[in-house]
C-alpha positions in Angstrom: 57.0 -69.8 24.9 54.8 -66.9 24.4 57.4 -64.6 22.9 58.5 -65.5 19.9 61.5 -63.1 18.3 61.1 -62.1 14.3 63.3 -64.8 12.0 63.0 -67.3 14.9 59.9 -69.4 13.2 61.1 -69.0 10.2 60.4 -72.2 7.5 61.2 -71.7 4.5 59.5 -70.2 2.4 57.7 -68.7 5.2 59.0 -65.8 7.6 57.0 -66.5 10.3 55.4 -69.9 10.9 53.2 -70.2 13.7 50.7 -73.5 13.3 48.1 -74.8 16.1 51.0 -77.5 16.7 53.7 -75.3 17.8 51.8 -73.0 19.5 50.6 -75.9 21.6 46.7 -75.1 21.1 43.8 -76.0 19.0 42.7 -73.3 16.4 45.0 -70.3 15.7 47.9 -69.6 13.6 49.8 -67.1 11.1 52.3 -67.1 8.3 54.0 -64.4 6.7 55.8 -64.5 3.8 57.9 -62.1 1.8 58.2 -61.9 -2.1 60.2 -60.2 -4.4 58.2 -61.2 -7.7 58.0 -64.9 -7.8 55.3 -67.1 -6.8 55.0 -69.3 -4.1 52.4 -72.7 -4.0 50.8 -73.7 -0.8 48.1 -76.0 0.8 45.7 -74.7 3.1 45.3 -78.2 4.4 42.6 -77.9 7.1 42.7 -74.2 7.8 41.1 -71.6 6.6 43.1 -68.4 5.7 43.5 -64.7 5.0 46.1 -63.2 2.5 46.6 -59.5 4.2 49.5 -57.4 2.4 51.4 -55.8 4.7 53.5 -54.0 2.3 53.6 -54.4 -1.6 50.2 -56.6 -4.2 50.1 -59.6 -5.9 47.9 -62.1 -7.8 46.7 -64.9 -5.8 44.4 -68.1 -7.7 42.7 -70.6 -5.8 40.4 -72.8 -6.8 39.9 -71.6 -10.1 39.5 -67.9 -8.9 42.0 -65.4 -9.6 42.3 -62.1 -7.2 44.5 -59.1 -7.8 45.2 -57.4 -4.2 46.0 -54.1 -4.5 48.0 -54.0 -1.3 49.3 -50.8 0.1 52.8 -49.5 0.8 53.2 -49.9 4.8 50.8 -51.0 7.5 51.1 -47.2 8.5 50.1 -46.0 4.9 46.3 -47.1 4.2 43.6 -50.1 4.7 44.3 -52.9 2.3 42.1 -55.3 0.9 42.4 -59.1 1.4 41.6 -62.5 0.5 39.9 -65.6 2.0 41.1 -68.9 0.9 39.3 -72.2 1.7 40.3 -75.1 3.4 41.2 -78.1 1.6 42.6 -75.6 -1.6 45.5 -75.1 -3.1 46.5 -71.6 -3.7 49.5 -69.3 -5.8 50.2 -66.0 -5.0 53.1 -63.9 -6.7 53.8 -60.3 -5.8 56.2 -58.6 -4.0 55.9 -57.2 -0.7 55.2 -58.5 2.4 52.0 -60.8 3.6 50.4 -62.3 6.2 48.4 -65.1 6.5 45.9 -65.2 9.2 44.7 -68.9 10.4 42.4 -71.3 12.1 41.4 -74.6 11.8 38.1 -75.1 10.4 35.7 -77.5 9.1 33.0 -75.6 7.2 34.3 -74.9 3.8 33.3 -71.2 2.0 34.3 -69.9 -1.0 37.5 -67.9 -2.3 36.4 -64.3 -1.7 37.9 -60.9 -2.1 38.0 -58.9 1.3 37.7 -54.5 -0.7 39.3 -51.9 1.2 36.7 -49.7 1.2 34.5 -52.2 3.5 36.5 -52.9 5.9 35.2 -50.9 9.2 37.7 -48.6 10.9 37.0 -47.6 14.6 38.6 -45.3 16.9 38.5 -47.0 20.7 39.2 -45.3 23.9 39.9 -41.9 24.5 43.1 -40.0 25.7 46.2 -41.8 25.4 44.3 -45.0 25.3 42.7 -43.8 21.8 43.6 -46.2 19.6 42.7 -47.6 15.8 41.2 -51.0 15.1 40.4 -51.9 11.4 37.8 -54.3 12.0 38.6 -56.5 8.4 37.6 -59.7 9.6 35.9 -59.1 12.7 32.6 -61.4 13.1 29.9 -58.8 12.1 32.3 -57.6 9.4 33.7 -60.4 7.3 31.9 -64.2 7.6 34.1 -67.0 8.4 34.1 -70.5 10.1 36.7 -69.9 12.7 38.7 -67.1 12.4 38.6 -64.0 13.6 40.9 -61.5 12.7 41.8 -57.5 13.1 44.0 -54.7 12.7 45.3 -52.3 16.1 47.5 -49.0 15.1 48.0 -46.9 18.5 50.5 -43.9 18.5 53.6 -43.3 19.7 53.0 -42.9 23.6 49.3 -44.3 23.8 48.3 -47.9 25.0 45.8 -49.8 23.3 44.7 -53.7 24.3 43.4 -51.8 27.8 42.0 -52.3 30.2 43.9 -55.9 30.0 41.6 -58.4 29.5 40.8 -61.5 28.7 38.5 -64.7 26.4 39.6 -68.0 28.0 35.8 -69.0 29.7 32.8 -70.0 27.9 30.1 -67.7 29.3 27.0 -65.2 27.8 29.9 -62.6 28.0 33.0 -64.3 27.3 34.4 -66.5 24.4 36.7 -68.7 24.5 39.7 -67.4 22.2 43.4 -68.6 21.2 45.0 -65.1 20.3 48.6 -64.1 18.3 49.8 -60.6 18.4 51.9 -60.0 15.0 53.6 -56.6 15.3 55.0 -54.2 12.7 56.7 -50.6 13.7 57.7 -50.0 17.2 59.2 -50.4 19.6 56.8 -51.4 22.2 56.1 -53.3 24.5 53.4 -56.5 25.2 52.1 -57.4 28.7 50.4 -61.2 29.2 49.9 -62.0 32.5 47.5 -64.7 35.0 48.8 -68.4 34.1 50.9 -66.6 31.6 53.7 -64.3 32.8 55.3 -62.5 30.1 56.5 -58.6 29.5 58.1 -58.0 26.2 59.7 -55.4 24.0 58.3 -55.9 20.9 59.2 -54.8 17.4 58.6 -55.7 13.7 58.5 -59.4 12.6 57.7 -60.4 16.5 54.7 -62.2 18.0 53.5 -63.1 21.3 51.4 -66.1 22.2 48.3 -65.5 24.1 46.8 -68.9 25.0 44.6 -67.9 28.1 45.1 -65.1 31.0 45.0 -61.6 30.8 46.8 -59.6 27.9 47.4 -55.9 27.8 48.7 -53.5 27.6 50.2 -53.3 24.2 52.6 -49.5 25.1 53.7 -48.1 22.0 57.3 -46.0 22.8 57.0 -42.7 22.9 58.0 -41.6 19.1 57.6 -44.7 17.5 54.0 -45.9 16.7 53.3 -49.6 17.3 51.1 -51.7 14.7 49.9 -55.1 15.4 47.5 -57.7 14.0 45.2 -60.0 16.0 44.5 -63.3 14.8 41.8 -65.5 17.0 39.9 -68.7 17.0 38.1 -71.1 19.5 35.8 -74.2 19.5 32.5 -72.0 19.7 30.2 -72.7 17.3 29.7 -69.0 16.5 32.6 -66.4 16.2 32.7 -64.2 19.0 35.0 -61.3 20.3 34.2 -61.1 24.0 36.5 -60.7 26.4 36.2 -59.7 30.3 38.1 -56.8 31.5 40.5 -57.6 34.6 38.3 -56.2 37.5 40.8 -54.4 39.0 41.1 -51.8 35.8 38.1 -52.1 34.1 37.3 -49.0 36.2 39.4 -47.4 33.3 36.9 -47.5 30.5 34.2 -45.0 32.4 37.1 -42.5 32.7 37.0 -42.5 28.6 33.7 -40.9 29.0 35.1 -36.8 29.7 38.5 -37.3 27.9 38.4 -36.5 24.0 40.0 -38.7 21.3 43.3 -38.5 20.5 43.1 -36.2 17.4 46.3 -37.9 15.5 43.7 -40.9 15.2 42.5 -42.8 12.9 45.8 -42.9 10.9 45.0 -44.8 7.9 41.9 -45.1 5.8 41.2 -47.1 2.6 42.3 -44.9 -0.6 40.4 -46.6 -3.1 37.4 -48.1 -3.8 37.8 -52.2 -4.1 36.1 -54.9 -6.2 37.9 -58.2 -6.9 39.6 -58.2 -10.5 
């Protein structure tokens, strides 16, 4: 199943709770949990992980480290800072809000570390009504991890982002080899994957869609509504990678970016303060 409808992973205390296991791959996976003040105990077990508020803060300690997040009110608000938790920890986090828990199985163990706002590198891709956001928090140049790879995509109401479709299932010079989870907020919109993978969705907040190989995109955001989702991705390479290969028969598209300006409603968030772990 590469469509999986909000509530329908749900494990308590988890929202959403997608491992390697049941996604039936290797490396990639996301929780989400919400909390209304109390705190919550977990094992990272062999994956390394992200804490990225969606909504709301809290106080997370692991391995003898304790991190205040300062969170933000919506996806659609600001950039939020974030923390990295090891594998093999054990970690608390109380707060209230909504958070997400990016994932990959990993064996090279790193420090707790706080992820500030004010670092995280925000780029507007594309041009027209394929102008979208991409808050680059835990890209590979941006954020060091063993595994996981992991960013943020806001595109307006009306505009496509994830185009030209493409894909990161061959290990080549210009490809990686990536598993890949869509987690959306906002909406509605609508997810294309599509190759050995055959799936066209409406998507809306608390769903995910599955991208284990083939091509993916467009991700349409409704005219009106503006779509938000969150890419989490790992693979076996021994260095992380984002590259992808466009589908030849639109990869025309990006040249066509070239005489078209930005779409000036972007970028819609920025970080609001400046961060340093407390």
């Amino acid at each position: 199943m590469t469509f999986i409808p909000a509530g329908s992973t749900a494990l308590s205390p988890w929202a959403l709770w997608i491992t390697p296991e049941s996604a039936g791959w290797t490396y990639a996976g996301l929780r989400l949990l919400n909390l209304s003040g109390e705190t919550v105990e977990f094992a990272t077990g062999d994956e390394e992980m992200l804490v990225l508020p969606m909504s709301g803060s809290c106080a997370i300690e692991c391995d003898g480290v304790r991190l205040t997040l300062d969170g933000r009110v919506s996806v659609f608000d600001e950039v939020t800072d974030f923390a990295y938790l090891p594998v093999g920890a054990t970690a608390r986090i109380t707060g209230e809000g909504r958070f997400a828990f990016p994932s990959a199985r990993a064996t090279r163990r790193l420090p707790v570390r706080y992820g500030p706002a004010d670092r995280v590198p925000v780029e507007v891709r594309g041009a027209g009504q394929a102008t979208r956001q991409v808050n680059n928090f835990c890209a590979p140049d941006a954020f060091d991890c063993d595994k996981l790879v992991a960013v943020e995509v806001l595109t307006p109401g009306g505009n496509w982002s994830s185009y030209p479709p493409h894909k990161h299932d061959t290990a080549s010079e210009h490809e990686a080899v990536l598993e890949e989870i869509y987690y959306f907020e906002g909406g509605p919109g609508y997810q294309r994957v599509y190759g050995t993978h055959d799936t066209l969705a409406e998507v809306n907040g608390g769903d995910a869609v599955l991208v284990p190989h083939g091509y993916h995109g467009p991700s349409m955001a409704a005219p009106g509504y503006d779509l938000y989702y969150l890419n989490v991705l790992a693979g076996p390479a021994g260095k992380r990678s984002m590259a992808f290969c466009d589908d030849p028969r639109h990869a025309w598209i990006r040249s066509s970016w070239t005489d078209q300006p930005a779409d000036p409603r972007l970028p819609m968030t920025r970080a609001s303060r400046q961060g340093s772990p407390r």
